[in-house]
mmCIF file of the N, C-alpha and C atoms, coordinates in Angstrom:
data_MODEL
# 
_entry.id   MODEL 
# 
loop_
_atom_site.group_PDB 
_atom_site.id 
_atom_site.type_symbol 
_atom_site.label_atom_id 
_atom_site.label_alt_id 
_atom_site.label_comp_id 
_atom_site.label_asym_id 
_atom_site.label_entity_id 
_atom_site.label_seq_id 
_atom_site.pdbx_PDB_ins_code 
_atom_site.Cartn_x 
_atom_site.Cartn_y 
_atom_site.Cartn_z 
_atom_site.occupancy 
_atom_site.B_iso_or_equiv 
_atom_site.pdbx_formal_charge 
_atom_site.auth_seq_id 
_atom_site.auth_comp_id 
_atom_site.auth_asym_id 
_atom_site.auth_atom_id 
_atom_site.pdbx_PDB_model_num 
ATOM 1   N N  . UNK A 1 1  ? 0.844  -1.182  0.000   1.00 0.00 ? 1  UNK A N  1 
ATOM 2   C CA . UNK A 1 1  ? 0.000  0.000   0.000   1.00 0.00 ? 1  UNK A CA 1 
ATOM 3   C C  . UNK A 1 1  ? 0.884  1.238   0.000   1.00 0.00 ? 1  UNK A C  1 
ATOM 4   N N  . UNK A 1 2  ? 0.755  2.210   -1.415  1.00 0.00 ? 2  UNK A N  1 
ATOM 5   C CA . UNK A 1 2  ? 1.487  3.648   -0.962  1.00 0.00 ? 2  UNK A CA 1 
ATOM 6   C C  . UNK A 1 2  ? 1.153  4.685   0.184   1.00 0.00 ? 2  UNK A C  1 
ATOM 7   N N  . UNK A 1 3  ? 2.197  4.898   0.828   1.00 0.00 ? 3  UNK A N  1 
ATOM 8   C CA . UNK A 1 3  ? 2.290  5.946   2.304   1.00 0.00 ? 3  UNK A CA 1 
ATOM 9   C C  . UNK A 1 3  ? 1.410  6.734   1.498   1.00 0.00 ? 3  UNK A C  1 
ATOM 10  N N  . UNK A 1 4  ? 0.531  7.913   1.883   1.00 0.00 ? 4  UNK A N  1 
ATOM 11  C CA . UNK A 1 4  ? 0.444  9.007   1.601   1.00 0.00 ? 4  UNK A CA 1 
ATOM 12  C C  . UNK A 1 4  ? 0.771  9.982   2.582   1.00 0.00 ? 4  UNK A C  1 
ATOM 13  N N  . UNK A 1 5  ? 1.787  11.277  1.948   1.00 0.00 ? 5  UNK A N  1 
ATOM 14  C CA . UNK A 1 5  ? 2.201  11.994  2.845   1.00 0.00 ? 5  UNK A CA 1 
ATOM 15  C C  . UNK A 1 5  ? 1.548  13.538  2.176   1.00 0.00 ? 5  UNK A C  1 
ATOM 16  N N  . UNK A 1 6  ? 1.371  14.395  3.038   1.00 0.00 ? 6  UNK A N  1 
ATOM 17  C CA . UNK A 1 6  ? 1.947  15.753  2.306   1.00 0.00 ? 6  UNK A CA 1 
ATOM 18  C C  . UNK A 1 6  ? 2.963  16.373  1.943   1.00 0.00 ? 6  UNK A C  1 
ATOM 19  N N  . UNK A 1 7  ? 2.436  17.541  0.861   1.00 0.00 ? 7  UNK A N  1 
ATOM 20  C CA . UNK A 1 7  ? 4.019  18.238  0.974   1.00 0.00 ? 7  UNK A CA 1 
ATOM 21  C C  . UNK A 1 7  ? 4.612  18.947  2.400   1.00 0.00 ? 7  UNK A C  1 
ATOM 22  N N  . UNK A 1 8  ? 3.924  19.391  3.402   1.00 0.00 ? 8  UNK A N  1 
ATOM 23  C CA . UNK A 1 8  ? 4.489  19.989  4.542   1.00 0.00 ? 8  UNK A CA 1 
ATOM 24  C C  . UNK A 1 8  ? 4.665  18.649  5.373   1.00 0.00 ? 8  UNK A C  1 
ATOM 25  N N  . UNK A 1 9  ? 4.289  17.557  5.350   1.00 0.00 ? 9  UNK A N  1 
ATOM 26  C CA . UNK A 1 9  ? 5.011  16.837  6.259   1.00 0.00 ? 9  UNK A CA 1 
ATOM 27  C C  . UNK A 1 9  ? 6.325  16.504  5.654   1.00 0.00 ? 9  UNK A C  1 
ATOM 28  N N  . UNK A 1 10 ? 6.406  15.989  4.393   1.00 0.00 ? 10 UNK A N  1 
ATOM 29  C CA . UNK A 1 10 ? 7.321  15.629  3.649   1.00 0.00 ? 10 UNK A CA 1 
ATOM 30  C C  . UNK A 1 10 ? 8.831  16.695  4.011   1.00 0.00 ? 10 UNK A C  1 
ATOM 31  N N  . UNK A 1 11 ? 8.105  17.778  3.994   1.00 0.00 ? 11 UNK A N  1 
ATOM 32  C CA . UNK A 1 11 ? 9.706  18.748  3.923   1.00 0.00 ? 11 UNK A CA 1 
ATOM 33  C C  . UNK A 1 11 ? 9.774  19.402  5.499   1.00 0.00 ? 11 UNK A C  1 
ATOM 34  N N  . UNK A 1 12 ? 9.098  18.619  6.494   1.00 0.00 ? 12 UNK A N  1 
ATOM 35  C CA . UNK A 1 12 ? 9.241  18.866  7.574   1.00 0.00 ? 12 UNK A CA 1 
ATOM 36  C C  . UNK A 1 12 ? 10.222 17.868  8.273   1.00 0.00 ? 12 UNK A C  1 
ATOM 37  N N  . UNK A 1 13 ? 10.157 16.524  7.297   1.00 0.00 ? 13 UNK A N  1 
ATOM 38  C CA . UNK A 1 13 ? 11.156 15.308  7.534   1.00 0.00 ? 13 UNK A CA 1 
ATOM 39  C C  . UNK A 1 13 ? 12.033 14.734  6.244   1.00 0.00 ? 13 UNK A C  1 
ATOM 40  N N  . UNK A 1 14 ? 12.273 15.640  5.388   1.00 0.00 ? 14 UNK A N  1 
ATOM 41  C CA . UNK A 1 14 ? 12.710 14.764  4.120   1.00 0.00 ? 14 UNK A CA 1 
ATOM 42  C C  . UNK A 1 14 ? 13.533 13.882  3.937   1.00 0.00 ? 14 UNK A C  1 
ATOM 43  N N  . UNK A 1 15 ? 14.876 14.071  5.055   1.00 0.00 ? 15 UNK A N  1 
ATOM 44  C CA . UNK A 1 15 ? 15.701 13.200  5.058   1.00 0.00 ? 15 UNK A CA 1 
ATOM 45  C C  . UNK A 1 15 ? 15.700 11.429  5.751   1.00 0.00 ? 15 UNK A C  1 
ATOM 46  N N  . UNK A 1 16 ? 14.756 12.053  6.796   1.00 0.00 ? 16 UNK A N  1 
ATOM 47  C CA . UNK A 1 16 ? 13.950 10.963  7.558   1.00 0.00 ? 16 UNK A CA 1 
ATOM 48  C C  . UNK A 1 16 ? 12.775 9.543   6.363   1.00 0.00 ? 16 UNK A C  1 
ATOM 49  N N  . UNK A 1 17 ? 12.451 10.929  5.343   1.00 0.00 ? 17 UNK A N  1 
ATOM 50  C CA . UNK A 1 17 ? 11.115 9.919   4.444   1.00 0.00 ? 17 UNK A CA 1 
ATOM 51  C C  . UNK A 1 17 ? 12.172 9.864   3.453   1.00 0.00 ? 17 UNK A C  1 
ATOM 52  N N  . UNK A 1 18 ? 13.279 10.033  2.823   1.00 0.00 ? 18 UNK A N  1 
ATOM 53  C CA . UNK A 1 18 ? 13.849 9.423   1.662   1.00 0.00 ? 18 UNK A CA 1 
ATOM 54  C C  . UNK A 1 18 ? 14.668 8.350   2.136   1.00 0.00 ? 18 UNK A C  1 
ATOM 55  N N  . UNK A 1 19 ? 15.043 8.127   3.308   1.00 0.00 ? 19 UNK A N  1 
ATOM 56  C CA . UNK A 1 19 ? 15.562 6.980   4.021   1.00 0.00 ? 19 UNK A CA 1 
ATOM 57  C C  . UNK A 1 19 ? 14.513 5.966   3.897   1.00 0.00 ? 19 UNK A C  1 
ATOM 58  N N  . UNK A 1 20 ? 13.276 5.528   4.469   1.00 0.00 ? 20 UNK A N  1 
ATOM 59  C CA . UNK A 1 20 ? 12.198 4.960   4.427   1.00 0.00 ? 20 UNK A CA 1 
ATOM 60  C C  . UNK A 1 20 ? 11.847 4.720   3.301   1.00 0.00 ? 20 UNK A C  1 
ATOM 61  N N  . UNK A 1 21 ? 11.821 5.189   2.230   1.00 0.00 ? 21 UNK A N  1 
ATOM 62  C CA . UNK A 1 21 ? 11.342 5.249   1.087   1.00 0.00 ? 21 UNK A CA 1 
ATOM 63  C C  . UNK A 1 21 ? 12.636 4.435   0.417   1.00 0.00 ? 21 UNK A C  1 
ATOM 64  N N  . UNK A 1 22 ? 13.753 4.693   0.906   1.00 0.00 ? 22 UNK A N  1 
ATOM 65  C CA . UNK A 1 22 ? 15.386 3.641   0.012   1.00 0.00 ? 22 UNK A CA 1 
ATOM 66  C C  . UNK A 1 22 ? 15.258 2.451   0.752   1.00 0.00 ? 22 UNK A C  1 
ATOM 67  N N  . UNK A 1 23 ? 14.600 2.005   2.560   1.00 0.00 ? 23 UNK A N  1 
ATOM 68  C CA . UNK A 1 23 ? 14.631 0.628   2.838   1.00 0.00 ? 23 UNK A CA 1 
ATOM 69  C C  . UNK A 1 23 ? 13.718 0.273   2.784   1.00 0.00 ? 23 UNK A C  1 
ATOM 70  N N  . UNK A 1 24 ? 12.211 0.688   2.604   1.00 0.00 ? 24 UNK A N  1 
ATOM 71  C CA . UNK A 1 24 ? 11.299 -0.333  2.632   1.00 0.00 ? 24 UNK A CA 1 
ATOM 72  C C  . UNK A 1 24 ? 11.641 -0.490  0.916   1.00 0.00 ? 24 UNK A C  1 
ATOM 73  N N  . UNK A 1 25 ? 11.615 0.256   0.172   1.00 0.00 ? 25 UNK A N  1 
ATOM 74  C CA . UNK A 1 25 ? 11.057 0.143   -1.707  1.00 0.00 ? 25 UNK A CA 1 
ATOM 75  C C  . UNK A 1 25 ? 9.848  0.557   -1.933  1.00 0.00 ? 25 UNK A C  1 
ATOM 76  N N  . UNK A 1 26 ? 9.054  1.211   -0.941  1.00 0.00 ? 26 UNK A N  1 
ATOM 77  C CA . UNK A 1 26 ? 7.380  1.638   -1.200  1.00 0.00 ? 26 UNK A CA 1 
ATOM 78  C C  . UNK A 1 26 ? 7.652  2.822   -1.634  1.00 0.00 ? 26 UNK A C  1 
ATOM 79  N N  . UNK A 1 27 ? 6.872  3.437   -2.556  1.00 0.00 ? 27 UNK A N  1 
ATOM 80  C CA . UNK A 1 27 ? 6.593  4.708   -3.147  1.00 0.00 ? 27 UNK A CA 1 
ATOM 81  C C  . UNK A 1 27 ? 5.915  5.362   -2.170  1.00 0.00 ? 27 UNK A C  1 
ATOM 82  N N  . UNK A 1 28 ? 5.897  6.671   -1.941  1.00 0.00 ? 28 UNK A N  1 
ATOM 83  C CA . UNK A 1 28 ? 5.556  7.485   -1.302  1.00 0.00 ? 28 UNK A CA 1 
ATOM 84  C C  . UNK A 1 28 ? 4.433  8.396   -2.049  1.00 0.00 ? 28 UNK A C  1 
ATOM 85  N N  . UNK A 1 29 ? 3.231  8.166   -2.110  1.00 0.00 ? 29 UNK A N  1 
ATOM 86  C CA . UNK A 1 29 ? 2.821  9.838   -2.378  1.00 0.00 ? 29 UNK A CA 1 
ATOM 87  C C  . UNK A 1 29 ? 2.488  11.508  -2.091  1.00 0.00 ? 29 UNK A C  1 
ATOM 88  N N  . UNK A 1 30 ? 3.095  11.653  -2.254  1.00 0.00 ? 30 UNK A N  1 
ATOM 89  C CA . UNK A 1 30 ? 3.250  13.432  -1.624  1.00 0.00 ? 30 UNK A CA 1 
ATOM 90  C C  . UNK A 1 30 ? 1.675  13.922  -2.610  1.00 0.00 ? 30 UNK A C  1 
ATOM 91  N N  . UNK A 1 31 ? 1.321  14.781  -1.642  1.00 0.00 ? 31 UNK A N  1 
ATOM 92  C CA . UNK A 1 31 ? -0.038 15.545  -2.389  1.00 0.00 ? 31 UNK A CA 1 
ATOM 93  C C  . UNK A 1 31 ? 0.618  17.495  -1.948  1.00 0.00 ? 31 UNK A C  1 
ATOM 94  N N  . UNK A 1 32 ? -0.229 17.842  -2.670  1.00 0.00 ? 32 UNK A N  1 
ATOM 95  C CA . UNK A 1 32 ? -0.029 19.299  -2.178  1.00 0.00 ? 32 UNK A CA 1 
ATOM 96  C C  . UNK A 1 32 ? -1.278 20.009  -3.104  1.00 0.00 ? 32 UNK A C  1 
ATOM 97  N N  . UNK A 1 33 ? -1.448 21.272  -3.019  1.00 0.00 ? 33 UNK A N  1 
ATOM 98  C CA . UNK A 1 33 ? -2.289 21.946  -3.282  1.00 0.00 ? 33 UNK A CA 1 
ATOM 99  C C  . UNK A 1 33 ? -2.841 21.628  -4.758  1.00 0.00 ? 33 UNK A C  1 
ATOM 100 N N  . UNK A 1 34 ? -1.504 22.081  -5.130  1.00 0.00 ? 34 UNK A N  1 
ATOM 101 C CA . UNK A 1 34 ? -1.857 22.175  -7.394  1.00 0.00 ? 34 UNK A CA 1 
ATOM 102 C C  . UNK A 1 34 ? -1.661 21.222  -7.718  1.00 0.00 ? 34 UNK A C  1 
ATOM 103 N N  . UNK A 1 35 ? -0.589 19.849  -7.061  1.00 0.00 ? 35 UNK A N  1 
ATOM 104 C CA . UNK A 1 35 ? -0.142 18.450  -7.577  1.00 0.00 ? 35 UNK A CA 1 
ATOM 105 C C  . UNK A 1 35 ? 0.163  17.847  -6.655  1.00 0.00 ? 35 UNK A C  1 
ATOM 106 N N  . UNK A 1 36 ? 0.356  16.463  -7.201  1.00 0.00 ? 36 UNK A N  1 
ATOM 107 C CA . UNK A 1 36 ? 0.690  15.562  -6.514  1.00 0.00 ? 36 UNK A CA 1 
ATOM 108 C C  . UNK A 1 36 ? 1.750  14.803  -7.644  1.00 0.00 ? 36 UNK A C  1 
ATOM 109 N N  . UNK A 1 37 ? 3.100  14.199  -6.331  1.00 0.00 ? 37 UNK A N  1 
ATOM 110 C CA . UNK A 1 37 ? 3.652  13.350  -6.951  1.00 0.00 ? 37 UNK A CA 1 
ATOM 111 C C  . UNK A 1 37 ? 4.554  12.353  -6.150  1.00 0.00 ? 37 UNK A C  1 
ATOM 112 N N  . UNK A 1 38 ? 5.019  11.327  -6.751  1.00 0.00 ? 38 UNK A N  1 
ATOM 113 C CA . UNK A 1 38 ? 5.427  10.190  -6.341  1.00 0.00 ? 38 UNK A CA 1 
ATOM 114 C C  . UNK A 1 38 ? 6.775  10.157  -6.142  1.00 0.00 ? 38 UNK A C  1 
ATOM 115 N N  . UNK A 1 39 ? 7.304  9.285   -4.515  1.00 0.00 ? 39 UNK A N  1 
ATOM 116 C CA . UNK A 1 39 ? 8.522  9.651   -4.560  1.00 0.00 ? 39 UNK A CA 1 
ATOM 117 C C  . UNK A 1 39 ? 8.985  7.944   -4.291  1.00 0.00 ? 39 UNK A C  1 
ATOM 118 N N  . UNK A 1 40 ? 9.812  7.847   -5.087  1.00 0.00 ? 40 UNK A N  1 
ATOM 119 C CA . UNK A 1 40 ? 10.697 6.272   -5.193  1.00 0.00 ? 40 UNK A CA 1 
ATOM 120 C C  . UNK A 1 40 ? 12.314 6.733   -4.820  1.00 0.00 ? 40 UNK A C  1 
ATOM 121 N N  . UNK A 1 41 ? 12.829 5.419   -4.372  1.00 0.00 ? 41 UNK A N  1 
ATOM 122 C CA . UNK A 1 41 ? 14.161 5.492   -4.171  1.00 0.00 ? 41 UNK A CA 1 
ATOM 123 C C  . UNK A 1 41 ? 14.717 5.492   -5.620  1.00 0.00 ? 41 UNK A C  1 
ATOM 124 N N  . UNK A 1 42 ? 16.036 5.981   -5.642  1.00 0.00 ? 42 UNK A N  1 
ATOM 125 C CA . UNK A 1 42 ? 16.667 5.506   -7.170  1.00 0.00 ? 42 UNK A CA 1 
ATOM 126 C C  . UNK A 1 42 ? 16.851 4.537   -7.668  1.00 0.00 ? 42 UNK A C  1 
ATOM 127 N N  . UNK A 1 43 ? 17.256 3.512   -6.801  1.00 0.00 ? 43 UNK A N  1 
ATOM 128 C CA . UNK A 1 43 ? 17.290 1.791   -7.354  1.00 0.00 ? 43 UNK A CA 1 
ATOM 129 C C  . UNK A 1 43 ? 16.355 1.621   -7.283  1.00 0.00 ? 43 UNK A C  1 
ATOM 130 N N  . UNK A 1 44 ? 14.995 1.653   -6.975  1.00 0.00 ? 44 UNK A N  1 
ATOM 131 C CA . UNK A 1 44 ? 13.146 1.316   -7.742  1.00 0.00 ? 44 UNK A CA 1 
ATOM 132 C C  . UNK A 1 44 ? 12.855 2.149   -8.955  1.00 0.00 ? 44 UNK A C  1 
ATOM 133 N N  . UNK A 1 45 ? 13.578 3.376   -9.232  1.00 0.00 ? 45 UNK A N  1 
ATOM 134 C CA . UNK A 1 45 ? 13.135 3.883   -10.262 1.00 0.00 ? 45 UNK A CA 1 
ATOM 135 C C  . UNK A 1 45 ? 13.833 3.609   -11.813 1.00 0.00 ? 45 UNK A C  1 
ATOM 136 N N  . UNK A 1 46 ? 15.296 3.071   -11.375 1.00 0.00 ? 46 UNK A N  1 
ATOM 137 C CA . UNK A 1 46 ? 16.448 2.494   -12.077 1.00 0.00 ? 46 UNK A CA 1 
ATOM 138 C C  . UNK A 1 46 ? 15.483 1.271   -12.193 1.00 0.00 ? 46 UNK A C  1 
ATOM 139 N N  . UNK A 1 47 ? 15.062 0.732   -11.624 1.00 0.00 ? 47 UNK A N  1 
ATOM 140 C CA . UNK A 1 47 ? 14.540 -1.014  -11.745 1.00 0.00 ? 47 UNK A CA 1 
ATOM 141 C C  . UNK A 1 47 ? 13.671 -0.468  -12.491 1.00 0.00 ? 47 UNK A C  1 
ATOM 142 N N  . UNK A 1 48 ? 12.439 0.115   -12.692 1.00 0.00 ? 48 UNK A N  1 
ATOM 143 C CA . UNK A 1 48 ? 11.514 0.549   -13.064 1.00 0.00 ? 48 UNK A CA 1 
ATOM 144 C C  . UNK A 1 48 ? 11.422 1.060   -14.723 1.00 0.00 ? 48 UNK A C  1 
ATOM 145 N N  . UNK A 1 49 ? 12.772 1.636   -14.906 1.00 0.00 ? 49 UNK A N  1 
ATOM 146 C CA . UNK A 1 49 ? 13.052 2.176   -16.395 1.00 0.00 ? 49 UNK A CA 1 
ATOM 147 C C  . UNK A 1 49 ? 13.890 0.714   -17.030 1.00 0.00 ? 49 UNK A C  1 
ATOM 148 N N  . UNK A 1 50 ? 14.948 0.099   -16.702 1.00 0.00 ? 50 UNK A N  1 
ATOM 149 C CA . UNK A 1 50 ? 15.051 -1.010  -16.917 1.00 0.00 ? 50 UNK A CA 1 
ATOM 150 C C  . UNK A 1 50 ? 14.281 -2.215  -17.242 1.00 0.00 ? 50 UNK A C  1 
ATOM 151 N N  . UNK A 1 51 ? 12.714 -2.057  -16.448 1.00 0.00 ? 51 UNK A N  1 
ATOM 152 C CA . UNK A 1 51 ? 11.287 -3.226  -17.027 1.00 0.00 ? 51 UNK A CA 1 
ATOM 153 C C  . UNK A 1 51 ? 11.167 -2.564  -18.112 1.00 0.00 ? 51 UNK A C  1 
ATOM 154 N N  . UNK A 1 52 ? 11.179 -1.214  -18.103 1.00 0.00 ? 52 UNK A N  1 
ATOM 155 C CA . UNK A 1 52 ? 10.310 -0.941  -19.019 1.00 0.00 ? 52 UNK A CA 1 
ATOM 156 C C  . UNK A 1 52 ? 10.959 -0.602  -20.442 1.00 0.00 ? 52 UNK A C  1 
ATOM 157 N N  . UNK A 1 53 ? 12.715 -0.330  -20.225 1.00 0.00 ? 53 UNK A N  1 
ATOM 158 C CA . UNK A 1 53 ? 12.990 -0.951  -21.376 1.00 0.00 ? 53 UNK A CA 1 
ATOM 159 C C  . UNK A 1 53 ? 13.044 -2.221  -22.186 1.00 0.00 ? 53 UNK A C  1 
ATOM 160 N N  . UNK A 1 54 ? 13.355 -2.942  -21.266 1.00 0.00 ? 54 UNK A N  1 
ATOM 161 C CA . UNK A 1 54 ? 13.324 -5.156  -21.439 1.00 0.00 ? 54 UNK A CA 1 
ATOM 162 C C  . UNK A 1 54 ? 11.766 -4.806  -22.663 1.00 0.00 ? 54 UNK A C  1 
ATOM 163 N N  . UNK A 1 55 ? 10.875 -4.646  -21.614 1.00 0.00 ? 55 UNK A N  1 
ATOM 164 C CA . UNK A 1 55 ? 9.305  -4.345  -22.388 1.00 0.00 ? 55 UNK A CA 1 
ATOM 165 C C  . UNK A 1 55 ? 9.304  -4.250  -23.990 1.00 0.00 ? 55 UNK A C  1 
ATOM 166 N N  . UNK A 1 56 ? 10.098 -3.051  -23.682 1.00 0.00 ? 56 UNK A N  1 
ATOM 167 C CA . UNK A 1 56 ? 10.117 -2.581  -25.392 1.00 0.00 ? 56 UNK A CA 1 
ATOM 168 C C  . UNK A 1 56 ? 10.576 -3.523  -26.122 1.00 0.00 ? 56 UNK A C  1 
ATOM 169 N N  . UNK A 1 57 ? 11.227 -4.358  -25.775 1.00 0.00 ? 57 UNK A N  1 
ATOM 170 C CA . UNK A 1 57 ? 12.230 -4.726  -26.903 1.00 0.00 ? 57 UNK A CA 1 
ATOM 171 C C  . UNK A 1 57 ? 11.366 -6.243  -27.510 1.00 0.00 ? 57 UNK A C  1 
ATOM 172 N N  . UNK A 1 58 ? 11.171 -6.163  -28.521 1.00 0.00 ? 58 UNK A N  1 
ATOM 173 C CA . UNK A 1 58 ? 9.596  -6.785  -29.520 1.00 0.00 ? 58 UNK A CA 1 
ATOM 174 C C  . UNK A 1 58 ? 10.283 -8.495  -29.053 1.00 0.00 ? 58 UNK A C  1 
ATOM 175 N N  . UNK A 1 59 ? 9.525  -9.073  -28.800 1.00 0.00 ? 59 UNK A N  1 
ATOM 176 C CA . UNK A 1 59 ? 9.571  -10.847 -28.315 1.00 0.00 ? 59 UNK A CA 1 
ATOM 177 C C  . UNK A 1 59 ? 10.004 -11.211 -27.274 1.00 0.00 ? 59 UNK A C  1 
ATOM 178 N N  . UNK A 1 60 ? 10.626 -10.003 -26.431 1.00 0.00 ? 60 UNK A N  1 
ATOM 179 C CA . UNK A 1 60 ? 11.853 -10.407 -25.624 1.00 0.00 ? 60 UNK A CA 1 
ATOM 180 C C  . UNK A 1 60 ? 10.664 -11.563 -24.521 1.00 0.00 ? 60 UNK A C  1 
ATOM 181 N N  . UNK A 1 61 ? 9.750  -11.374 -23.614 1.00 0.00 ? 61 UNK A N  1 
ATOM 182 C CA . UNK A 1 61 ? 9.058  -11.609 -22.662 1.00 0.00 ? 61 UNK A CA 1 
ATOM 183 C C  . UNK A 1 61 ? 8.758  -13.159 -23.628 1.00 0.00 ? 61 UNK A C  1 
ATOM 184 N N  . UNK A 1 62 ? 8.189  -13.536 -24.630 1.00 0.00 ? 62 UNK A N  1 
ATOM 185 C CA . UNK A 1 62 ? 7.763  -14.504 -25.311 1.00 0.00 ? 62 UNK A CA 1 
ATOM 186 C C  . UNK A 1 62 ? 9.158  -15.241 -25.006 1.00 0.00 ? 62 UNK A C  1 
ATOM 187 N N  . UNK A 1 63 ? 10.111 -15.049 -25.823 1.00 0.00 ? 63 UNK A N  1 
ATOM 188 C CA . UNK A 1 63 ? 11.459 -15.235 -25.560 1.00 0.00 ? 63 UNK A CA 1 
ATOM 189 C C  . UNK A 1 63 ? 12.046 -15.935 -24.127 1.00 0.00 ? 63 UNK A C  1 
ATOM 190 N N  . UNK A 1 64 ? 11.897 -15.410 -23.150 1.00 0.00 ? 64 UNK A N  1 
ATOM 191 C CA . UNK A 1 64 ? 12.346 -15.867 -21.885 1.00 0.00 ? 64 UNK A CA 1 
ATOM 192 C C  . UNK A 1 64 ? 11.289 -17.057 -20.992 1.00 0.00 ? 64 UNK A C  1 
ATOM 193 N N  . UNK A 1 65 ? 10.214 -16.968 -21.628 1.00 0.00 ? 65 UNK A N  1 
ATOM 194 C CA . UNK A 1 65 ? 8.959  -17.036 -21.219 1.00 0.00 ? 65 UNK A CA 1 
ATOM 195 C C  . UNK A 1 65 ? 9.184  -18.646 -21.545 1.00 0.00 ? 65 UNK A C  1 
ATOM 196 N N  . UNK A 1 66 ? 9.829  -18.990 -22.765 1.00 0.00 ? 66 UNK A N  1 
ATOM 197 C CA . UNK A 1 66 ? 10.102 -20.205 -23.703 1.00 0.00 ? 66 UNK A CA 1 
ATOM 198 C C  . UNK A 1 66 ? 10.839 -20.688 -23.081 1.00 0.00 ? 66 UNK A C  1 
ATOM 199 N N  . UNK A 1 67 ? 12.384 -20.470 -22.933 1.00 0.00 ? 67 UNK A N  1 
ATOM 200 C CA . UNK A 1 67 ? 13.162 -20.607 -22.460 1.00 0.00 ? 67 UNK A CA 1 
ATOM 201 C C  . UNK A 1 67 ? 13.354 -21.200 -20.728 1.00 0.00 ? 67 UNK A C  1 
ATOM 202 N N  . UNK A 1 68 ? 12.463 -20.668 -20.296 1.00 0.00 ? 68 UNK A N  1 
ATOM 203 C CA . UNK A 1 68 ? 11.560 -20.817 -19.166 1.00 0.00 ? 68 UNK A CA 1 
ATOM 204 C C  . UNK A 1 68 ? 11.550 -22.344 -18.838 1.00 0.00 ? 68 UNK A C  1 
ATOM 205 N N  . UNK A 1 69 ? 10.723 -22.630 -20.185 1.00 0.00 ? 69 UNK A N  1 
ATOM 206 C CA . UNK A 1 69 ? 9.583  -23.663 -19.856 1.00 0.00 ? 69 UNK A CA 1 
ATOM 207 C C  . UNK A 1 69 ? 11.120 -25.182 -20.695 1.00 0.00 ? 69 UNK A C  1 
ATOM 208 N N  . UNK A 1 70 ? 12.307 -24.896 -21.028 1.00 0.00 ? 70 UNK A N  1 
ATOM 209 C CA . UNK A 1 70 ? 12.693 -25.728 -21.747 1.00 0.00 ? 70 UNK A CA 1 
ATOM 210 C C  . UNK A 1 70 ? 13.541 -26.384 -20.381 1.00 0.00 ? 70 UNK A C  1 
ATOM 211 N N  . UNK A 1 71 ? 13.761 -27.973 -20.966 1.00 0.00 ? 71 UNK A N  1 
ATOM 212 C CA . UNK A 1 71 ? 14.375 -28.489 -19.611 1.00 0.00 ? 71 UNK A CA 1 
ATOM 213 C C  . UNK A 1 71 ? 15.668 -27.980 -19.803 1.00 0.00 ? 71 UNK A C  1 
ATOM 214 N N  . UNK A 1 72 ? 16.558 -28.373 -18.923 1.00 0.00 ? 72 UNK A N  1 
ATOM 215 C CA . UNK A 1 72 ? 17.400 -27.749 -18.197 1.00 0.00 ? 72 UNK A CA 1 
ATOM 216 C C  . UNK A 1 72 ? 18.666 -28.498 -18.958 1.00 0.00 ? 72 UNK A C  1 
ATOM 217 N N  . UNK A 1 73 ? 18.688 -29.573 -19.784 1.00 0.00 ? 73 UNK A N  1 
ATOM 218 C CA . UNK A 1 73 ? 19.668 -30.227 -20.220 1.00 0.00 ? 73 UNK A CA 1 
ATOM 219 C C  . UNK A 1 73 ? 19.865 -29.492 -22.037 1.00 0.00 ? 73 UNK A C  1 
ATOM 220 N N  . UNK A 1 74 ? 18.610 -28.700 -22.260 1.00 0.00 ? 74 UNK A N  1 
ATOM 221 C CA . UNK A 1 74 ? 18.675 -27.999 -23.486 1.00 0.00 ? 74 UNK A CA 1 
ATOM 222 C C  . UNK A 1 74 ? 20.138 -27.225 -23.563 1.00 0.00 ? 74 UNK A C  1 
ATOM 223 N N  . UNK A 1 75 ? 20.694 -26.962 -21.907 1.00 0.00 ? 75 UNK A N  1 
ATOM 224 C CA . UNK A 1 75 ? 21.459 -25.398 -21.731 1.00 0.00 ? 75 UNK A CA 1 
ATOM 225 C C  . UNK A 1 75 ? 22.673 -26.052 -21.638 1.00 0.00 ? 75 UNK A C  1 
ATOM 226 N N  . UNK A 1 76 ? 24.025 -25.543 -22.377 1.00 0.00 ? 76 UNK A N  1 
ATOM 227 C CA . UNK A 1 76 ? 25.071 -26.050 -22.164 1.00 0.00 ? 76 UNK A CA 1 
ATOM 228 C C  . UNK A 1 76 ? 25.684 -25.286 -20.911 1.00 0.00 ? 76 UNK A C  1 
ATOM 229 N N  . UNK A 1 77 ? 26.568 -26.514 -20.567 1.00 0.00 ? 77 UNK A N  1 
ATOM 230 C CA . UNK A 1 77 ? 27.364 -26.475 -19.187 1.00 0.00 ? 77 UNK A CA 1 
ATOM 231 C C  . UNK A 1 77 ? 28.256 -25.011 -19.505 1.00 0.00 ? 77 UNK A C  1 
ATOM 232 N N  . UNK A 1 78 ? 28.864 -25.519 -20.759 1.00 0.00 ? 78 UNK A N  1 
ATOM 233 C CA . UNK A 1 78 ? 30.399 -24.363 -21.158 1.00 0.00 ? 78 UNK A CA 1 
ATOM 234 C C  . UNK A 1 78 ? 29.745 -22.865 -21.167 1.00 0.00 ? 78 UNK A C  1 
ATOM 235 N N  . UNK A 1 79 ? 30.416 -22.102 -21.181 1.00 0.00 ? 79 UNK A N  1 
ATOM 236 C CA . UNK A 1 79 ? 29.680 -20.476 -21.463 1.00 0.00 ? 79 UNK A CA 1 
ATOM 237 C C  . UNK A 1 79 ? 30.738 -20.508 -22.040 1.00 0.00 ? 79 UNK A C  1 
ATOM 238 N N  . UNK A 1 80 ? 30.987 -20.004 -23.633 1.00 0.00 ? 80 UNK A N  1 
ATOM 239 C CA . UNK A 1 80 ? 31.915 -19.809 -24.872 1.00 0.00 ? 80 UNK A CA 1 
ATOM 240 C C  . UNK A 1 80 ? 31.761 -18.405 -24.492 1.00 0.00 ? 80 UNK A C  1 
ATOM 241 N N  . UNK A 1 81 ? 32.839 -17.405 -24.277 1.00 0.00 ? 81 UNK A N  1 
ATOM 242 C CA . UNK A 1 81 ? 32.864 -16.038 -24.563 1.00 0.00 ? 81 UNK A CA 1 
ATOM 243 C C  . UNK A 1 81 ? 33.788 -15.652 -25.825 1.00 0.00 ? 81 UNK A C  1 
# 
């Protein structure tokens, strides 16, 4: 479940809620008058642009998805670099 915070609590503790926000991994939502917005640690938001490049890339999910499901003797032992 996302925290919801305000903006005056938020900048009454920021250093306190960007800590919390880097060990749990929960998004935070801040509200304020004209907007609202979401606050993630950098490694959830790094993870986050990373799905969503994998995403893009046309078969990839079909692809792994296969691969997945193949037994385990399909995969060679050696890794050739």
């Amino acid at each position: 479940m996302t925290r919801v915070m305000s903006v005056s609590q938020v900048r009454a503790d920021i250093y306190n809620v960007m800590d919390e926000t880097a060990l749990t991994h929960e998004p935070i939502l801040i509200t304020g008058k004209r907007n609202n917005a979401v606050m993630l640690s950098q490694e959830d938001w790094n993870a986050i642009e990373e799905t969503l490049f994998l995403n893009s890339v046309p078969n990839l999910a079909t692809s792994i998805k296969e691969s997945m499901q193949e037994d385990d003797s399909e995969f060679s032992e050696d890794i050739e670099w």
